[in-house]
TORDODO-412255 format. One record per residue (C-alpha): residue in three letters; x, y, z. Coordinates in steps of 0.25 Angstrom, whole numbers, padded with zeros to 4 digits, always signed. Example, Ala and Ser with C-alpha at 12.3 -4.5 7.8 and 13.67 -1.06 7.14 Angstrom:
ALA+0049-0018+0031 SER+0055-0004+0029 
***
This chain:
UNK+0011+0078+0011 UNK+0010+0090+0000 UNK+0008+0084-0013 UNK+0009+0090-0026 UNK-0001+0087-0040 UNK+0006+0093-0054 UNK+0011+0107-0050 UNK+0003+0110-0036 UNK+0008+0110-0022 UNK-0001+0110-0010 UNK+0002+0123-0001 UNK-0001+0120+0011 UNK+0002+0134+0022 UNK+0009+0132+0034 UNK+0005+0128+0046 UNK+0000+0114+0043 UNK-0004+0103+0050 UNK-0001+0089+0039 UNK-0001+0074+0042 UNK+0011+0068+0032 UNK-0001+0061+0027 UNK-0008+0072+0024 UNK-0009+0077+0008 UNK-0009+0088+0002 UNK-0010+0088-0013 UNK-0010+0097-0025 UNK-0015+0111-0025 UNK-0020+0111-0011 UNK-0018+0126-0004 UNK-0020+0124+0012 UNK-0017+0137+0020 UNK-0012+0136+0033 UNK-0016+0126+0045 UNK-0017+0114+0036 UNK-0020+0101+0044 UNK-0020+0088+0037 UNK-0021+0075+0044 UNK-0018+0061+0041 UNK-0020+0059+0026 UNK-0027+0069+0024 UNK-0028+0076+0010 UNK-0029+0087+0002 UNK-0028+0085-0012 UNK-0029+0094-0022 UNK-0025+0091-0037 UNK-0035+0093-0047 UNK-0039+0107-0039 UNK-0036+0114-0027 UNK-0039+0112-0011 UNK-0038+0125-0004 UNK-0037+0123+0012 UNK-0039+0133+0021 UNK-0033+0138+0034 UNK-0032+0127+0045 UNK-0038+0117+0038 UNK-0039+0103+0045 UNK-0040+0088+0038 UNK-0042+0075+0045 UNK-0037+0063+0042 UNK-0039+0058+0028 UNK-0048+0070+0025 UNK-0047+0074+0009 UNK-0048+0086+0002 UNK-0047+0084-0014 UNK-0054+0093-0026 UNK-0061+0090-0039 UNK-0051+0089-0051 UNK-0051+0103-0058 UNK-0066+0105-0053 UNK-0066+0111-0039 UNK-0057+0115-0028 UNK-0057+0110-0013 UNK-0058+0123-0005 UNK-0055+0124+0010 UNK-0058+0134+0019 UNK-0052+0137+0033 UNK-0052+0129+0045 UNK-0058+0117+0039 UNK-0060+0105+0046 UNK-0060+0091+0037 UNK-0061+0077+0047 UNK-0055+0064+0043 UNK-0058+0056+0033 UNK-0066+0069+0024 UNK-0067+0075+0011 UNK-0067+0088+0006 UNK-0068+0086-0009 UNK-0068+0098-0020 UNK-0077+0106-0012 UNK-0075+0121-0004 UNK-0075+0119+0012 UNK-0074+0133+0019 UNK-0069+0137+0032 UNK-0072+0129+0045 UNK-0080+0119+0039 UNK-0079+0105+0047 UNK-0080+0092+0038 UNK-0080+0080+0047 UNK-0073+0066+0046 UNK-0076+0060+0033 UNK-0084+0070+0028 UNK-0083+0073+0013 UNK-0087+0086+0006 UNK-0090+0085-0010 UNK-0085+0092-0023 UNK-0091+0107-0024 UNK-0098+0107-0009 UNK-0094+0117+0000 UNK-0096+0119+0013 UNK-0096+0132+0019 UNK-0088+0137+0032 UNK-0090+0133+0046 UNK-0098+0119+0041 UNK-0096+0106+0046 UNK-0098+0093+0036 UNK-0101+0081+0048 UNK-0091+0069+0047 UNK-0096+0059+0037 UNK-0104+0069+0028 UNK-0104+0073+0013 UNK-0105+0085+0008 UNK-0109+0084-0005 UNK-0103+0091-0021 UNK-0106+0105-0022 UNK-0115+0104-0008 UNK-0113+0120-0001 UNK-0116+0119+0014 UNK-0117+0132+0022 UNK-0109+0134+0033 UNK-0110+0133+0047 UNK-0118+0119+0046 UNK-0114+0107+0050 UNK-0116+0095+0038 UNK-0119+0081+0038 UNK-0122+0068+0032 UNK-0123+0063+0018 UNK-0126+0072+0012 UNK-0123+0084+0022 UNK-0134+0090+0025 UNK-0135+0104+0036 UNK-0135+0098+0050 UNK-0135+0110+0058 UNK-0126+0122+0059 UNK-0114+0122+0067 UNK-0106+0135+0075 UNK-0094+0138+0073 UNK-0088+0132+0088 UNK-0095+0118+0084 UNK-0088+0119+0072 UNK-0073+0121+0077 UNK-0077+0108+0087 UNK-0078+0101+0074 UNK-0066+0104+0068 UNK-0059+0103+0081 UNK-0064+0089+0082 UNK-0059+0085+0069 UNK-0045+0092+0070 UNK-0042+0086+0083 UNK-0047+0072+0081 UNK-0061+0074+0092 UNK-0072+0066+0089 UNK-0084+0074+0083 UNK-0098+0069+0080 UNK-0099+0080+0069 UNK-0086+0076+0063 UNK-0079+0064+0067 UNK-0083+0051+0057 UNK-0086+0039+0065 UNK-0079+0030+0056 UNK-0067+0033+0047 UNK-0058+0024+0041 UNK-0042+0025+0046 UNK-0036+0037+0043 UNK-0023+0033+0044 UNK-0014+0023+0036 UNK-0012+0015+0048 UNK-0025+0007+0047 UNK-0022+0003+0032 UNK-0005+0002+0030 UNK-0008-0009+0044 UNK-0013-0018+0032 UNK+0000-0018+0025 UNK+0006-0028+0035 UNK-0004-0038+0027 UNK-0002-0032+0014 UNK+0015-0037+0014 UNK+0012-0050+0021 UNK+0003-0053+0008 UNK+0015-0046+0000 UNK+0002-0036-0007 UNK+0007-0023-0011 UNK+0001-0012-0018 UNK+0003-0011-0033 UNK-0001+0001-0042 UNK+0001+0003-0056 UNK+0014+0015-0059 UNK+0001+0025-0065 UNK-0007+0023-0053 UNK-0004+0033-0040 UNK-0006+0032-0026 UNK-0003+0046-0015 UNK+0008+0047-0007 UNK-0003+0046+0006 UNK-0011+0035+0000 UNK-0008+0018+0007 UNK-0009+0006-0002 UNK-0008-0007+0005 UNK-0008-0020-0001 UNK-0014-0024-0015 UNK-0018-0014-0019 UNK-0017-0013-0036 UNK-0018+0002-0042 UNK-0018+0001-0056 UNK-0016+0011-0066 UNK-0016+0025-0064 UNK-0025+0023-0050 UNK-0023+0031-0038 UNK-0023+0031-0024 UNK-0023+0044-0018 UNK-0018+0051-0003 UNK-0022+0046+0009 UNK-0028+0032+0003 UNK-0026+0018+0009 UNK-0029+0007-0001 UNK-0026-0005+0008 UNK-0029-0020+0003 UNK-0024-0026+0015 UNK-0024-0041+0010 UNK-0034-0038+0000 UNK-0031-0030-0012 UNK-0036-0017-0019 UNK-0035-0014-0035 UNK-0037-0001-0040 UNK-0039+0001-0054 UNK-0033+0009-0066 UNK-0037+0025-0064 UNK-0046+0024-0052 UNK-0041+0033-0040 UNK-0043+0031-0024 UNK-0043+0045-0018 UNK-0036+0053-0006 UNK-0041+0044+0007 UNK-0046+0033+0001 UNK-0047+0021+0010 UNK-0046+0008+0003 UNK-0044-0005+0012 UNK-0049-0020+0011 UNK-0043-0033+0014 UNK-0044-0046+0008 UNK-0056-0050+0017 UNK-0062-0038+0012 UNK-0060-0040-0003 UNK-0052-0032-0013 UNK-0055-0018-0017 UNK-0055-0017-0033 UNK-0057-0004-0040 UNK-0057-0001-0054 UNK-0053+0008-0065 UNK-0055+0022-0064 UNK-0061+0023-0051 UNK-0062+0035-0041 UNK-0061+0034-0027 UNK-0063+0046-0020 UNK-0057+0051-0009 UNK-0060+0045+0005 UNK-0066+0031+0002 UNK-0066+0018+0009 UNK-0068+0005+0002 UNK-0064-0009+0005 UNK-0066-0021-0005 UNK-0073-0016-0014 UNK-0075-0017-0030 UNK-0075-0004-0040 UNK-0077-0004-0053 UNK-0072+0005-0064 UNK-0076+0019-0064 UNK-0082+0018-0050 UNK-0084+0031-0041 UNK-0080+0030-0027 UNK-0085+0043-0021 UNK-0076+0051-0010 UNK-0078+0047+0005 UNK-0086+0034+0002 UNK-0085+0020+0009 UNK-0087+0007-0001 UNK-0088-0004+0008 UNK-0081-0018+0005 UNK-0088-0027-0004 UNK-0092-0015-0014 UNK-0094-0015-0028 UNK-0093-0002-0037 UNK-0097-0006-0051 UNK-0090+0001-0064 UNK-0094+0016-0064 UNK-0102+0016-0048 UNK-0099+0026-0041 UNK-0101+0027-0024 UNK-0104+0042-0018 UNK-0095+0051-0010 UNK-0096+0046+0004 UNK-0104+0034+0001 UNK-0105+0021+0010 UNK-0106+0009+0001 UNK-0110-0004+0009 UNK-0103-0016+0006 UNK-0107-0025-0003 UNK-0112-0012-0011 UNK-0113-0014-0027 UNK-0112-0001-0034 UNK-0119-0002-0046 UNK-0110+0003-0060 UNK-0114+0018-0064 UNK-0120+0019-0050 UNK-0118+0029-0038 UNK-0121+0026-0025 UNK-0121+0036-0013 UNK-0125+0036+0002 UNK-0123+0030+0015 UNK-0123+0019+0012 UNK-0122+0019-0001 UNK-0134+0016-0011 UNK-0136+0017-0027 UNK-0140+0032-0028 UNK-0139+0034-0044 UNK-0133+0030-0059 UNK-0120+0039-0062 UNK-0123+0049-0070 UNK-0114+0050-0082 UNK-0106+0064-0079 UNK-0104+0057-0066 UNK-0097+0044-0070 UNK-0089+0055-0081 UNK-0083+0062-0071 UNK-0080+0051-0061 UNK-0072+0045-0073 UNK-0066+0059-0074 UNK-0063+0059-0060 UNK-0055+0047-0062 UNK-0046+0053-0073 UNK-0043+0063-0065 UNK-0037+0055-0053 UNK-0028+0048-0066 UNK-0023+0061-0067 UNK-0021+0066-0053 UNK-0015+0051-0051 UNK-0005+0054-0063 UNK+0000+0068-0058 UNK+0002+0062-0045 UNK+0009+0051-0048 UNK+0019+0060-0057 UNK+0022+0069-0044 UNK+0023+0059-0031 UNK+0027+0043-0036 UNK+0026+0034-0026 UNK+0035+0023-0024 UNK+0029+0007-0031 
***
C-alpha cells in the first residue's frame, strides 16, 4: 500500500517484494529489491526514509523520522526482524537489527553490525561496524565475520529461529489474533466511535468500544481491540504505526488523555493515562498502570502492573523504576511532538477518508 502525505509519493524501484499490509508512506525513496512483510511500515512524512538495495522488513517492523529534524537513512542489504524500530537514525549497509530491536533518533550504526533481538540503541549513540550489539543499552558484545553475519540475516528472512535475533516473546503479528474478538464485540452491539477530526490509517484495526475524540489518531499497522471492555482515547493524543492496544472487561478499560503520544511499537492493556503523558517507542505498560498528568515511560521500558508513574516523572528500564523529574525542554518538546501528530493527522485525513 503506497500512500501519499501533501505533494509526496513513495518510489519504490522495481523488483519488490510487498505484503498488501504493508505501508509505505510519504517521501520514502526505496531502490530495488524491497521486501516488506505483513504490516510492516515505512513512514515518511515530516522527512524522508531513504532505503537501500535489497532491503528486508519483518512483520510489523517500523521505519519512521523526526518531523523536520533528521532523515531515516538505509544502506544496502539491511536486515530489520519483526516487531523492530528504526527510528530517525542512519543504518548502513548489511547491518542486522534482530526482532524487536529499536534503534534511536541520531544513532548510527555502521556496516556489517548486528543489533541483537530485543536491544536499544540509543539517540545519537555511533556503534563501529563489524560488532555485534546488545542489551539495554547495547553495549559491544564481540565482533562478528562477515559469513556469521549473512546466517543472521538469513535467519530472519526465512523465518529460522536464531538466538542472536529471534525474540522469544512477540505479540501477534497478524490481525487474526485481535479482529477474533470482534465476534464479542457485535453480540454486545459495541462499535467504534471517533470524532469526524479524529483519523485512523487505512492498515490500523479498531474493535469494539473504542472512543477517538477529537483530532486523535491511530496510525498503520495498530490494533486497538476492547473486546468487551472499552478503550477512550482523548482529544489530540496519537497511537503510533504498530501500536498494540488490547484489553477486555476482566482486564479493565484503557483511558488515555488529552494530548498524549504513543509511540510506535507499544503494548498496553488496561491502563490509566493522564494528559500530556509520554509513552516512549517499543515499551510494554502492563494492565493496572497509572500514568499521571505529564509522566513519561522510556523507550523500550517494561512497566510492572500495578506501576504508578508519578506526574512530571520518567521512568526507564527493565523493569521499569523512577529514574528522574522531566526537565522542562523535555516536557516542551513532547508537547510539540503532540502538535505535530495534529498536523500529520490533518493532512492525512484530507488525502485518504475512511468510511464512519
Amino acid at each position: 500500500m503506497q500512500i501519499p502525505y501533501l505533494d509526496f509519493t513513495p518510489s519504490v524501484a522495481a523488483p519488490f517484494d510487498c505484503a498488501p499490509t504493508a505501508a509505505i508512506v510519504g517521501r520514502t525513496v526505496a531502490a530495488a529489491g524491497l521486501v516488506m512483510r505483513g504490516y510492516a511500515t515505512l513512514r515518511a512524512d515530516g522527512e524522508w526514509v531513504r532505503v537501500g538495495r535489497n532491503a528486508y522488513f519483518g512483520e510489523r517492523a517500523t521505519v519512521h523520522i523526526a518531523d523536520g529534524i533528521l532523515s531515516a537513512d538505509i544502506g544496502d542489504d539491511v536486515t530489520v526482524g519483526r516487531f523492530a524500530l528504526v527510528h530517525a537514525c542512519r543504518v548502513d549497509d548489511r547491518v542486522v537489527v534482530g526482532d524487536a530491536a529499536l534503534v534511536m533518533d541520531g544513532a548510527h550504526v555502521s556496516a556489517g553490525s548486528l543489533i541483537a533481538a530485543g536491544s536499544l540503541v540509543p539517540p545519537r549513540k555511533k556503534l563501529p561496524g563489524g560488532w555485534v550489539y546488545g542489551g539495554y543499552p547495547a553495549t559491544p558484545v564481540r565482533e562478528i565475520g562477515a559469513a556469521e553475519l549473512a546466517e543472521a540475516a538469513a535467519a530472519i528472512r526465512q523465518r529460522i529461529p536464531s538466538a542472536l535475533v529471534t525474540a522469544s516473546e512477540l505479540p501477534p503479528l497478524t490481525m487474526d489474533a485481535y479482529a477474533s474478538g470482534s465476534e464479542i464485540d457485535a453480540a454486545a452491539n459495541r462499535e467504534p466511535r471517533r470524532s469526524a477530526n479524529a483519523y485512523v490509517a487505512p492498515t490500523a484495526l479498531l474493535s469494539g468500544d473504542v472512543e477517538l475524540a477529537d483530532d486523535a489518531s491511530v496510525y498503520f499497522g495498530c490494533a486497538v481491540i476492547a473486546g468487551d471492555g472499552k478503550i477512550a482515547i482523548g482529544p489530540r493524543t496519537n497511537v503510533q504505526d504498530n501500536s498494540l492496544l488490547v484489553t477486555d472487561a476482566a482486564r479493565g478499560p484503557l483511558i488515555v488523555g488529552a494530548d498524549v503520544t504513543i509511540g510506535h511499537n507499544v503494548r498496553m492493556g488496561a491502563a490509566t493515562i493522564g494528559d500530556h503523558a509520554l509513552i516512549g517507542m517499543g515499551s510494554q505498560l502492563s494492565d493496572g498502570v497509572i500514568v499521571e498528568t505529564g509522566g513519561v515511560v522510556g523507550a523500550r521500558a517494561e512497566v510492572a502492573p500495578g506501576s504508578v508513574i508519578k506526574a512530571g516523572w520518567i521512568w526507564v528500564g527493565r523493569p521499569a523504576f523512577p529514574f528522574r523529574p522531566i526537565k522542562r525542554e523535555e516536557a516542551e518538546a513532547f508537547a510539540q511532538a503532540a502538535k505535530v501528530y495534529v498536523r500529520y493527522g490533518a493532512a492525512y485525513r484530507s488525502r485518504y477518508r475512511r468510511p464512519p
